[in-house]
PANU-49342 format. One record per residue: x, y, z of N, C-alpha, C in turn. Coordinates in steps of 0.02 Angstrom, whole numbers, padded with zeros to 5 digits. Layout:
<tilum><n_X>X</n_X><n_Y>Y</n_Y><n_Z>Z</n_Z><ca_X>X</ca_X><ca_Y>Y</ca_Y><ca_Z>Z</ca_Z><c_X>X</c_X><c_Y>Y</c_Y><c_Z>Z</c_Z></tilum>
...
***
This chain:
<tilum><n_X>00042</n_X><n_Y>-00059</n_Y><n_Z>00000</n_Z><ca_X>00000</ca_X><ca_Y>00000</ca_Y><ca_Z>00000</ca_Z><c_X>00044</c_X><c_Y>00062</c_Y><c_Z>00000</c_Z></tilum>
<tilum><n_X>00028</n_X><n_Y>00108</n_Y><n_Z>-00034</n_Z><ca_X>00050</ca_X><ca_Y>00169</ca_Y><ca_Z>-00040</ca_Z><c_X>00059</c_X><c_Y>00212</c_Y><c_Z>00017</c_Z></tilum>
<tilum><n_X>00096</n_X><n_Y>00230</n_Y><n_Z>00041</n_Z><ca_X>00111</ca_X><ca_Y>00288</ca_Y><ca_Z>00124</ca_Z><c_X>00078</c_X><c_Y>00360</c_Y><c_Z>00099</c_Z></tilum>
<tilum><n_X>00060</n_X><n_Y>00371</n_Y><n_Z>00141</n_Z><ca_X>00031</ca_X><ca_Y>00448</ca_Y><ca_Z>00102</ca_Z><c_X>00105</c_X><c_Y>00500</c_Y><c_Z>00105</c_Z></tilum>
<tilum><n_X>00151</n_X><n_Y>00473</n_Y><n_Z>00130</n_Z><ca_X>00209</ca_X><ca_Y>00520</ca_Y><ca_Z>00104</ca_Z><c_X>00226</c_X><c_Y>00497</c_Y><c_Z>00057</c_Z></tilum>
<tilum><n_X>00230</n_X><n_Y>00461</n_Y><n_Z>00032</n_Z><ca_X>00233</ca_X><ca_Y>00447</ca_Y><ca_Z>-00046</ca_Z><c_X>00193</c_X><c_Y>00482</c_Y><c_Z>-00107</c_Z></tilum>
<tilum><n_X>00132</n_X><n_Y>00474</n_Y><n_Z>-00082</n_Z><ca_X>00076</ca_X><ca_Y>00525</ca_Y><ca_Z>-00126</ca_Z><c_X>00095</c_X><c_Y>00580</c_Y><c_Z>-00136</c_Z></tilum>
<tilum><n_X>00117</n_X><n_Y>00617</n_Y><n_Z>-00080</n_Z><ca_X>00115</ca_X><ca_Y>00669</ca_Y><ca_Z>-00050</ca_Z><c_X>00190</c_X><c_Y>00713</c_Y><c_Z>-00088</c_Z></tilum>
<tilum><n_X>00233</n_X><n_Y>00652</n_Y><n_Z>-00100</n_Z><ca_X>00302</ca_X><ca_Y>00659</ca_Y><ca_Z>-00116</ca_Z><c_X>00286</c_X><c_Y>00673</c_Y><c_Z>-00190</c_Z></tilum>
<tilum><n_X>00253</n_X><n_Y>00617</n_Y><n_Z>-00230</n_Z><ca_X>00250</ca_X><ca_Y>00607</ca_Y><ca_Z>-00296</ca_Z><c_X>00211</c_X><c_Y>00679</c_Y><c_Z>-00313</c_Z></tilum>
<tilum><n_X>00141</n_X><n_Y>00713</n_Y><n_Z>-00291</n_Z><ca_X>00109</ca_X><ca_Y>00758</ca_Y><ca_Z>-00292</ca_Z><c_X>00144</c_X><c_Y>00829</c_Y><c_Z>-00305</c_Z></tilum>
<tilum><n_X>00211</n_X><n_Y>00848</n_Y><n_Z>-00255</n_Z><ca_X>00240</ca_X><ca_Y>00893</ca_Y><ca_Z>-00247</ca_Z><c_X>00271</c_X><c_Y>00894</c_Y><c_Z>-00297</c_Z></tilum>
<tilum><n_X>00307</n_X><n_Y>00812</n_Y><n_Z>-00318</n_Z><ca_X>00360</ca_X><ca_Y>00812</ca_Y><ca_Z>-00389</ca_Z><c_X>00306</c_X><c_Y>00839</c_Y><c_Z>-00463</c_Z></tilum>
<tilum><n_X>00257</n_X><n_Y>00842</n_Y><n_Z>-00449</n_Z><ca_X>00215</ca_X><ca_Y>00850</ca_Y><ca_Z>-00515</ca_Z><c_X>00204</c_X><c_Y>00937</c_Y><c_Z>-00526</c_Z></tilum>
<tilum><n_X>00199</n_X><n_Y>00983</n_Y><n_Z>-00437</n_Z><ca_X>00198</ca_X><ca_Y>01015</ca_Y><ca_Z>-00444</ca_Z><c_X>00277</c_X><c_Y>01076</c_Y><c_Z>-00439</c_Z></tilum>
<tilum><n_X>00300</n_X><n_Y>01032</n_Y><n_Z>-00428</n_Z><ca_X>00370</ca_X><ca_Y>01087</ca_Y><ca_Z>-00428</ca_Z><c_X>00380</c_X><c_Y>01075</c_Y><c_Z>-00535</c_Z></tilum>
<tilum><n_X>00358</n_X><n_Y>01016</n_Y><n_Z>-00556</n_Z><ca_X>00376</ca_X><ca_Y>01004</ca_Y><ca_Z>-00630</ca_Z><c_X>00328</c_X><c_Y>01040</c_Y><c_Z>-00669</c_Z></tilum>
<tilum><n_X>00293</n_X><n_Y>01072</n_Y><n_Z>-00643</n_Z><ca_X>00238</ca_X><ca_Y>01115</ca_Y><ca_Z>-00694</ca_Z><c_X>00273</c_X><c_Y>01174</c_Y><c_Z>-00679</c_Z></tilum>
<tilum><n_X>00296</n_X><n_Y>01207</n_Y><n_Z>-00608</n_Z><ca_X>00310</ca_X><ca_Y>01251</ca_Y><ca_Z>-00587</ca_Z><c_X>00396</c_X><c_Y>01286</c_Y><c_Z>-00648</c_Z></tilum>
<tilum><n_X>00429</n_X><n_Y>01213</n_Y><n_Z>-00654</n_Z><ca_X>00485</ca_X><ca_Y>01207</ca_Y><ca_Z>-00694</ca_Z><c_X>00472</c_X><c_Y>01226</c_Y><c_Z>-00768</c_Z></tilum>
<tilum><n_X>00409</n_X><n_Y>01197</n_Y><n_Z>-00781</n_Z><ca_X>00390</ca_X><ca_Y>01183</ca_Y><ca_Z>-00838</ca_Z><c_X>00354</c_X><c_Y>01263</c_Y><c_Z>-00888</c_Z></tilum>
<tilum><n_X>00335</n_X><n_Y>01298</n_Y><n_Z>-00825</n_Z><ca_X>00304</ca_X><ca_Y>01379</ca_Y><ca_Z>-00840</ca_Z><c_X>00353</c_X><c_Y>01423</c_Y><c_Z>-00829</c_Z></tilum>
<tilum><n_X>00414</n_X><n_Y>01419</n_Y><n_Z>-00787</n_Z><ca_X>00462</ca_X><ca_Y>01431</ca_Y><ca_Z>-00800</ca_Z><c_X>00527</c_X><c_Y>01445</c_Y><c_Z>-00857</c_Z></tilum>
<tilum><n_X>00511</n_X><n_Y>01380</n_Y><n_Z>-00885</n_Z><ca_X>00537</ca_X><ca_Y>01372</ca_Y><ca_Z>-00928</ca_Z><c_X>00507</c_X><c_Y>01408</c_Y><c_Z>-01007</c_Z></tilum>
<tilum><n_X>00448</n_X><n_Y>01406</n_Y><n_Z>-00987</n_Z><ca_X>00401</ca_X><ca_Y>01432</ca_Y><ca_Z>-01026</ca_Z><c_X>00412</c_X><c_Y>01515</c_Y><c_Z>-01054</c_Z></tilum>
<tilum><n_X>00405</n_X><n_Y>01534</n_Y><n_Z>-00988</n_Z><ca_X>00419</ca_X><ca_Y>01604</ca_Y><ca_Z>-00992</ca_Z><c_X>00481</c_X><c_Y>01632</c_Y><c_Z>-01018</c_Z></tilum>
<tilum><n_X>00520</n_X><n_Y>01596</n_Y><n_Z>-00988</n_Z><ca_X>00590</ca_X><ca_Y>01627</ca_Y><ca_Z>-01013</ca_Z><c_X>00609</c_X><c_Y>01615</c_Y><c_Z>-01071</c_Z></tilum>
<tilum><n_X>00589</n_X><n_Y>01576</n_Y><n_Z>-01104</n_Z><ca_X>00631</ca_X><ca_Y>01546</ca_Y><ca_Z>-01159</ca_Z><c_X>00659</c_X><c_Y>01503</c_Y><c_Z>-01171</c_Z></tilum>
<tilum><n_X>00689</n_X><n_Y>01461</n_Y><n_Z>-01103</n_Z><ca_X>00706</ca_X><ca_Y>01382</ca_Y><ca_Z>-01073</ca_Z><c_X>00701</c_X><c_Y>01336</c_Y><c_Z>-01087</c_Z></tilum>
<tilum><n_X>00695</n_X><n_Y>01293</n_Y><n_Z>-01153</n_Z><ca_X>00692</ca_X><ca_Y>01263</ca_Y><ca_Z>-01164</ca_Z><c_X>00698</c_X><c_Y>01180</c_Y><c_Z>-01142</c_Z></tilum>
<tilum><n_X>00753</n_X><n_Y>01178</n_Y><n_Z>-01119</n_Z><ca_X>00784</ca_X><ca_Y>01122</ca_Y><ca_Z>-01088</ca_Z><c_X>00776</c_X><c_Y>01126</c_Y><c_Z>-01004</c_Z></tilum>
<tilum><n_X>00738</n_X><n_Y>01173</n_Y><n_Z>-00962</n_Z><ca_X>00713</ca_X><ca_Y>01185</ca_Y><ca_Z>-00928</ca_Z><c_X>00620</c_X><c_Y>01185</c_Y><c_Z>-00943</c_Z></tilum>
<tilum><n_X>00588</n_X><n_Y>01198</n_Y><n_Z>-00975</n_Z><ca_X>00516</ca_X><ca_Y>01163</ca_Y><ca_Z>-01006</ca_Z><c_X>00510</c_X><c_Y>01107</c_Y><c_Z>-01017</c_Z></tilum>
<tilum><n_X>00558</n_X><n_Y>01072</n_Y><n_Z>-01045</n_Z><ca_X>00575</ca_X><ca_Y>01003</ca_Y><ca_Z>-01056</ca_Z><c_X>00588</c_X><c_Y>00958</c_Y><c_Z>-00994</c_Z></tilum>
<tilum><n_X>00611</n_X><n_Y>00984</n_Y><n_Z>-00967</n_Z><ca_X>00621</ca_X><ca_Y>00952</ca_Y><ca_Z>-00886</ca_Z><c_X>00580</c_X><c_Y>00946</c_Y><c_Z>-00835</c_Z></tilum>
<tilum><n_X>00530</n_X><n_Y>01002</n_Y><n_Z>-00843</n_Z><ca_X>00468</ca_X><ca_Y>00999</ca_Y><ca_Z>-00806</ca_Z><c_X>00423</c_X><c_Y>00965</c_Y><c_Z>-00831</c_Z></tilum>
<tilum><n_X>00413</n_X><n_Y>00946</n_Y><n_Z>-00885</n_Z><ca_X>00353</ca_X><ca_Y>00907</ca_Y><ca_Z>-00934</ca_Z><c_X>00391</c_X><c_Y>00813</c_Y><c_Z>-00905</c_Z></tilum>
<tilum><n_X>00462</n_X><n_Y>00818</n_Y><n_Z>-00900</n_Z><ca_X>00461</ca_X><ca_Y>00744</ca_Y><ca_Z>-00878</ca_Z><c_X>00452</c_X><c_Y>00737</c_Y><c_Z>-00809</c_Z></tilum>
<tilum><n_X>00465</n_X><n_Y>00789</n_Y><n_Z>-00757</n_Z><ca_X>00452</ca_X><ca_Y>00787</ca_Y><ca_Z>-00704</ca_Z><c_X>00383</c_X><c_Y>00752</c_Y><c_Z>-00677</c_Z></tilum>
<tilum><n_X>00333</n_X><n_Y>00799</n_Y><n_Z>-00720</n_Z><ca_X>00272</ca_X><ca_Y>00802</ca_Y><ca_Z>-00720</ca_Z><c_X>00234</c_X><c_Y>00721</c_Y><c_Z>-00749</c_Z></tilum>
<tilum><n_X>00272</n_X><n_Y>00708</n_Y><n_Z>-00802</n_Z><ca_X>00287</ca_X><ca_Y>00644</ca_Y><ca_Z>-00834</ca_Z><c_X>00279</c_X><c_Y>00574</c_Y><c_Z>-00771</c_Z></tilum>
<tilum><n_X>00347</n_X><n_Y>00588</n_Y><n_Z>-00745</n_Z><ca_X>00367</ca_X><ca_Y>00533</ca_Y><ca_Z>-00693</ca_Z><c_X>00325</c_X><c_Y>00520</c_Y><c_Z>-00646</c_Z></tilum>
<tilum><n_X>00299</n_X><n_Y>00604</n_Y><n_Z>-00621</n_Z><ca_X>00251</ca_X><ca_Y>00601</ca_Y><ca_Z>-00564</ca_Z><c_X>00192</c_X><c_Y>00567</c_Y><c_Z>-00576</c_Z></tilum>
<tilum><n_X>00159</n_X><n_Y>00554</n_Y><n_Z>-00641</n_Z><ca_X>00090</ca_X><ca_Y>00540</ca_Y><ca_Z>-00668</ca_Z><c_X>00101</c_X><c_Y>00463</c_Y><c_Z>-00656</c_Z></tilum>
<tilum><n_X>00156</n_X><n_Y>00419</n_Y><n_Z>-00691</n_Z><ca_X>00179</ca_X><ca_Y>00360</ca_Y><ca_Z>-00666</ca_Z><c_X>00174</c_X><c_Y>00353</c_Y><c_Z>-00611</c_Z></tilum>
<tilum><n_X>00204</n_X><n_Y>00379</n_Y><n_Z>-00564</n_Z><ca_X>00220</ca_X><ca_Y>00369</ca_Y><ca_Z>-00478</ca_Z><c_X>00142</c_X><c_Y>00360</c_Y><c_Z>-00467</c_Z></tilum>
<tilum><n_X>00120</n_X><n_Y>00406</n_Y><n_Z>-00476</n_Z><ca_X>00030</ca_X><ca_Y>00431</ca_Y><ca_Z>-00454</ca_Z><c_X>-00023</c_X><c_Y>00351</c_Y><c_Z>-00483</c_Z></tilum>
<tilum><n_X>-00004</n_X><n_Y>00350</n_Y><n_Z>-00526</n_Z><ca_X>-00017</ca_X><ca_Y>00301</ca_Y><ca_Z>-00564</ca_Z><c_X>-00009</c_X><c_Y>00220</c_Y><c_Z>-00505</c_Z></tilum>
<tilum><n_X>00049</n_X><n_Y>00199</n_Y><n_Z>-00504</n_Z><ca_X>00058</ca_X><ca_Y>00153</ca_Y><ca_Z>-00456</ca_Z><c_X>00050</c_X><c_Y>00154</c_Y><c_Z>-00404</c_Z></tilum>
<tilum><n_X>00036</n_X><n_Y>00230</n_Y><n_Z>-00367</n_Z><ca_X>00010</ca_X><ca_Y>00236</ca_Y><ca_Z>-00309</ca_Z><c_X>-00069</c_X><c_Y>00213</c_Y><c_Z>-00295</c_Z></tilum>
<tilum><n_X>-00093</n_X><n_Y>00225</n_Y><n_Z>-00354</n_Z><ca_X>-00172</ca_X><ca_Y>00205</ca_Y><ca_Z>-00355</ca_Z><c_X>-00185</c_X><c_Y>00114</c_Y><c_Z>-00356</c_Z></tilum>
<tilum><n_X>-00144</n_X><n_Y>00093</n_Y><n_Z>-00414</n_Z><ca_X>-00140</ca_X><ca_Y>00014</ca_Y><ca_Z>-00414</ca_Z><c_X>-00118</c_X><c_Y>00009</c_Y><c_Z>-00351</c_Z></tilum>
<tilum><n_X>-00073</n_X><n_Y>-00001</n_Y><n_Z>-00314</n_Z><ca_X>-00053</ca_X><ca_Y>-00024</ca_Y><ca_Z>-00251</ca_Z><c_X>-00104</c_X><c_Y>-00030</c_Y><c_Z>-00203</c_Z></tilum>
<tilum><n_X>-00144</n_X><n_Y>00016</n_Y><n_Z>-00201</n_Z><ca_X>-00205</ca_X><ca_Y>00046</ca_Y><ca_Z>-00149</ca_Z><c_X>-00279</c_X><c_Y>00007</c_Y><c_Z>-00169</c_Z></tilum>
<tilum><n_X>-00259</n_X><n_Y>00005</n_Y><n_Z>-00251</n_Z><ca_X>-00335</ca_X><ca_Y>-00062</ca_Y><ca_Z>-00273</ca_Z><c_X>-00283</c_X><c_Y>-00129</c_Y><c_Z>-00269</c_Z></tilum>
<tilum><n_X>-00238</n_X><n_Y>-00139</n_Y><n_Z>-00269</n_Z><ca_X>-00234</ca_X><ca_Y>-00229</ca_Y><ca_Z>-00230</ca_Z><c_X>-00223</c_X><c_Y>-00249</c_Y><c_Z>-00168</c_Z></tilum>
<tilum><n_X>-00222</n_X><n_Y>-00178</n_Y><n_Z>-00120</n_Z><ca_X>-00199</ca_X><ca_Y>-00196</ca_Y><ca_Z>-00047</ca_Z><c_X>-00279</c_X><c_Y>-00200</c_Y><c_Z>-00020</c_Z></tilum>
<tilum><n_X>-00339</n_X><n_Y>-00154</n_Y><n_Z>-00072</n_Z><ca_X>-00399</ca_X><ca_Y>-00162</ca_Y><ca_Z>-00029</ca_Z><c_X>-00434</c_X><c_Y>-00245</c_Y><c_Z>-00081</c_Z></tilum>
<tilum><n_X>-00427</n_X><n_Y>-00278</n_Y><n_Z>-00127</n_Z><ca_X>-00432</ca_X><ca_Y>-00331</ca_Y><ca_Z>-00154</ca_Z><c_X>-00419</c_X><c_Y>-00407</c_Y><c_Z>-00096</c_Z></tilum>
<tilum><n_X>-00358</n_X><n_Y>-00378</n_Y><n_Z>-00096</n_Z><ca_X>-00323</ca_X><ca_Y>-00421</ca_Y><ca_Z>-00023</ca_Z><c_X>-00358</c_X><c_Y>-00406</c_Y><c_Z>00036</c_Z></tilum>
<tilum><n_X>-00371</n_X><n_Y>-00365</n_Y><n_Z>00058</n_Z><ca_X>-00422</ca_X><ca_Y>-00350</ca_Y><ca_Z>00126</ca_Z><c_X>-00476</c_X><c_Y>-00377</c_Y><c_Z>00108</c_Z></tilum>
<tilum><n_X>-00534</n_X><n_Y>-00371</n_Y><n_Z>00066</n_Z><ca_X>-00576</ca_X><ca_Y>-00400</ca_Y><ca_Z>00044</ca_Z><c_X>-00585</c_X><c_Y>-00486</c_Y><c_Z>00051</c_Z></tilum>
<tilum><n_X>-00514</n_X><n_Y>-00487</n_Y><n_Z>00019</n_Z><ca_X>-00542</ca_X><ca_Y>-00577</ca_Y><ca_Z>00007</ca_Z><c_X>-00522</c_X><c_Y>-00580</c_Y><c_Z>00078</c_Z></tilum>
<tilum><n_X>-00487</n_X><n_Y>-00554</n_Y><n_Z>00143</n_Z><ca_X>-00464</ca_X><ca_Y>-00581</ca_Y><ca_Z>00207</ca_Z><c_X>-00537</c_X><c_Y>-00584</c_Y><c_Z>00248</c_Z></tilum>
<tilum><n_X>-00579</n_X><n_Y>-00528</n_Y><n_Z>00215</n_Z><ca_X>-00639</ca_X><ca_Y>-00538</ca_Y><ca_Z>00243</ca_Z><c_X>-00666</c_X><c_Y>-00588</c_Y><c_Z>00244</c_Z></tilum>
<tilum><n_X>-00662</n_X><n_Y>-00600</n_Y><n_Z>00170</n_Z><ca_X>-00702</ca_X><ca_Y>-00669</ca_Y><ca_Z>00157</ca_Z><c_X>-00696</c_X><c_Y>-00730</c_Y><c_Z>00198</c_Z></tilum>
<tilum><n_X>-00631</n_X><n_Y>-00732</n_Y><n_Z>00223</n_Z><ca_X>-00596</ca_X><ca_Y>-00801</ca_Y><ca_Z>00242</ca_Z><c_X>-00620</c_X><c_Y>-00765</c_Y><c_Z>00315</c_Z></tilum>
<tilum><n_X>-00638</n_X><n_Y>-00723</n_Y><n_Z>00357</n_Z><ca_X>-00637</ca_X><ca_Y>-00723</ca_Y><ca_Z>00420</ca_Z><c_X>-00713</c_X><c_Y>-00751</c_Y><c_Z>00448</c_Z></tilum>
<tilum><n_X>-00758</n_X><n_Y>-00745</n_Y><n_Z>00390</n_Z><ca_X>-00858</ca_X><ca_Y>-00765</ca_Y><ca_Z>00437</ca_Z><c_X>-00832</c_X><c_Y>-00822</c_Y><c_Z>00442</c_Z></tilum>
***
């Protein structure tokens, strides 16, 4: 299961990478826009497996139910 500092971690990485990413924007930065779009990238992944993790840890609780009546 996912820690909510993990969420919490991955969340921040998405927003410091947009933050990079408008940055980059503005100035002209290219390779700094580019860096925030994978930031943002990675974080969507992370976010991504944070959600699967959380639907097979409650799958697994479920069937433990089952086995406990």
């Amino acid at each position: 299961m996912s820690t909510p500092s993990d969420k919490m971690k991955h969340k921040g990485q998405e927003f410091v990478g947009k933050a990079k990413e408008t940055t980059g924007d503005m100035t002209g930065d290219d390779r700094l826009k580019g860096e925030g779009q994978g930031d943002q990238a990675e974080s969507k992944v992370k976010q991504a497996g944070d959600k699967a993790k959380d639907k097979v840890q409650e799958g697994i609780d479920k069937a433990k139910g089952l086995f406990d009546r």
